[in-house]
N, C-alpha and C positions, 0 to 999 in steps of 0.2 A: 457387302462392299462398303466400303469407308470411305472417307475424303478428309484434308486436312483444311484448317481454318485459312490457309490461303487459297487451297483449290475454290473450297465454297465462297469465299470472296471474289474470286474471279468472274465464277459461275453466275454469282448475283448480280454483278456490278456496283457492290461494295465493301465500302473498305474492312480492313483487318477488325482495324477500333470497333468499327460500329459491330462487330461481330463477337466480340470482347465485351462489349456492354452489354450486347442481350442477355449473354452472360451471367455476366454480375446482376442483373435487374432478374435474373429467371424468366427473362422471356423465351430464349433459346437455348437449353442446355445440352451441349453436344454428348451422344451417348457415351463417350468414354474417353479414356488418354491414352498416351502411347504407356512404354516402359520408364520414358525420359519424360514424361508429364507434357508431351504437347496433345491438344484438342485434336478429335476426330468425330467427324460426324456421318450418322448411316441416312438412312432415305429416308424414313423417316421426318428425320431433323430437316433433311432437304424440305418437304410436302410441309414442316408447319413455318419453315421461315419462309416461303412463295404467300404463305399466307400470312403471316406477317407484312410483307410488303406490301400484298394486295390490297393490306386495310390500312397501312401506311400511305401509301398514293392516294386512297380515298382520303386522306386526314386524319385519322382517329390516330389519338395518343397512345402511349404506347401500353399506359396501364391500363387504356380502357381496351388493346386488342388485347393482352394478354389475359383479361377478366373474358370475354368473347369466347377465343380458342381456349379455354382449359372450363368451359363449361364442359360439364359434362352429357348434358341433354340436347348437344348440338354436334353434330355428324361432320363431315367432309361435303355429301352434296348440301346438306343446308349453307352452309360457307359459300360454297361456288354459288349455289342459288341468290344469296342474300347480294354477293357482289356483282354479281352479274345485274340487279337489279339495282343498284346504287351508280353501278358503271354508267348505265343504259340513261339513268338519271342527271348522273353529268357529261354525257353526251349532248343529251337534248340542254343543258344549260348552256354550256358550253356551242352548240349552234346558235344559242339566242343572243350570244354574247360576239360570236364572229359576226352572224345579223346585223347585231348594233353598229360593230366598230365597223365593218362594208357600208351601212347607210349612214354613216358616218364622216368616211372619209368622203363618200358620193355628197354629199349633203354640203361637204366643204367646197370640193370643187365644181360645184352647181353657184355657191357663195349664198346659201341659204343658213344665216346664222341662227338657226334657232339648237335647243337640244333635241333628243330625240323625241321625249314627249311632248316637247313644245309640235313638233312636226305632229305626231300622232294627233294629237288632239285638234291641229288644222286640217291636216288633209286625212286621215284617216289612213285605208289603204291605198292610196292612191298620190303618195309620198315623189313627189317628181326627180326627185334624188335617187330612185331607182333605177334611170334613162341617163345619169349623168355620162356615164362612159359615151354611149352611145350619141347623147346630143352633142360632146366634145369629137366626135370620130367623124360626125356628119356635118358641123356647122364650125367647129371650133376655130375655121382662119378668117368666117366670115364678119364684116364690124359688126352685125347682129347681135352675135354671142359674148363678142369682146363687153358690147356696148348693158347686155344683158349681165353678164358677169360682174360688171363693174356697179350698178345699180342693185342686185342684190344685194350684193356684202352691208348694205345699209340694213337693211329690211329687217324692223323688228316682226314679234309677233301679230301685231294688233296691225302692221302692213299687211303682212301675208292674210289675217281672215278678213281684213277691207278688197284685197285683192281677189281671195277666194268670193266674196260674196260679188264683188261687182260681173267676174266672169261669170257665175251662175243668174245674175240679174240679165247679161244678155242672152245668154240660153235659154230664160223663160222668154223672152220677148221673141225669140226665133219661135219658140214653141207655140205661145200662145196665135201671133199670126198667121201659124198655119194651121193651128185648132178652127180659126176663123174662118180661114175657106179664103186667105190673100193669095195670092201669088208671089212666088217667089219676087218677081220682079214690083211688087207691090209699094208702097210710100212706108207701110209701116217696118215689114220684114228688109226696107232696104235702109230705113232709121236704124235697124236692130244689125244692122250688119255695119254701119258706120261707127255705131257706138261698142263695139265688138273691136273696128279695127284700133279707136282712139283706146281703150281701154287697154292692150296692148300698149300702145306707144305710148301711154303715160305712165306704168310701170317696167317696161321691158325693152324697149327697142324702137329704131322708127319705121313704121311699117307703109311705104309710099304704095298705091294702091296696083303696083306690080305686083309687091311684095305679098298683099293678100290675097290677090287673086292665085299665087303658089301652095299660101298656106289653104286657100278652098278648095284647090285639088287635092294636097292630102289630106284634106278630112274625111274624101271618101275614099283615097286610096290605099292606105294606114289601116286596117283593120280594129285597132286602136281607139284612136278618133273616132272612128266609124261606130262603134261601141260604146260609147260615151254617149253620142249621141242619140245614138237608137236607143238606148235604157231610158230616156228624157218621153220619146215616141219616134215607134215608128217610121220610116222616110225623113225625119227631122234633117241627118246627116247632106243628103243631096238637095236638101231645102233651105239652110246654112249656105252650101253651096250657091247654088244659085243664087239666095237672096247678095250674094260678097258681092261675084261677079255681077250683077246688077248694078248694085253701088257701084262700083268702080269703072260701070260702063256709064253711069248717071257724070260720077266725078271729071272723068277724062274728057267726056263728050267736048 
């Protein structure tokens, strides 16, 4: 069975021309004419322009597929094989690159200017532009987020690891006061909870001491939070806790 140079255009999803030049270049020479001189081609021809394409959508020139398929030391499944394994390769590119542009656009509407390895190299995996959706779904009519939103968009990088370091300066101070043997409700672990909430309200928002005693509930109720915490030590999470609600029972008194 045969086919003519418009059927296999159809069939490819392209044009005539480009069917025409394979042509003329000997990439694709249809097995034969009619009586009236139009091109026809059998299956064959079908199986080597599929593969033609295949290594055209990968990129490769066209004299470098045609030098490829007219090896003669290379079969049908090695072809399938080799693109299947070049495919699979820009798949995984191509996920790294939808990654990007998703943490990306999250990254925007968090209002954290940085690029993406600017982020990398501050927070690592723990990139807060990964929650944007979600902190806009849960907070976003609150003046919080507004106030939070509007304060980033400033933020260069040398903010962000001043910022990064000061939160992990109060995380060891919760830490180490309860390595000590204080109590939650203790003078040091309730300094370490004060400077926890100012640290906060001098980059992000203003956090009146309702507002953190909300955010101490979900640090243990947040699996998350909760997680964070505990990789630091052990019970740290409900010992955070407590130390807030302390402060803010010390503050309000």
């Amino acid at each position: 069975m045969d086919y003519s140079v418009g059927q296999v255009a159809r069939y490819a999803g392209i044009s005539v021309r480009t069917l025409h030049h394979y042509h003329e270049i000997g990439l694709l020479t249809p097995r034969g004419r009619t009586a009236t001189g139009y091109r026809r081609y059998g299956g064959s021809d079908l199986e080597r322009l599929q593969q033609v394409l295949f290594y055209r959508e990968l990129g490769f020139p066209l004299e470098e597929i045609a030098a490829i398929l007219d090896d003669p030391g290379t079969d049908a499944q090695a072809h399938l094989r080799r693109q299947h394994t070049l495919l699979n390769k820009r798949i995984d590119r191509l996920r790294t690159m939808v990654t990007a542009v998703e943490r990306a656009m999250e990254a925007e509407k968090m209002g954290v200017s940085l690029t993406p390895e600017e982020r990398f190299e501050v927070f690592g995996e723990n990139d807060p532009a990964q929650y944007a959706d979600e902190v806009e779904q849960r907070w976003g009519e609150t003046d919080a987020y507004k106030q939070s939103q509007e304060r980033m968009k400033s933020y260069t990088k040398d903010d962000w690891v001043t910022i990064k370091a000061e939160g992990e300066e109060a995380t060891r101070r919760f830490a180490e006061a309860m390595a000590s043997g204080e109590p939650a409700a203790g003078q040091s672990a309730m300094d370490a909870a004060e400077a926890h909430r100012q640290h906060i309200e001098r980059w992000f928002y203003d956090v009146p001491y309702a507002m953190h005693r909300c955010l101490a509930e979900m640090y243990v109720a947040d699996p998350r939070f909760t997680a964070n915490y505990e990789e630091v030590a052990p019970g740290l999470a409900q010992y955070v806790r407590d130390a807030i609600l302390a402060n803010a029972d010390r503050h309000e008194a």
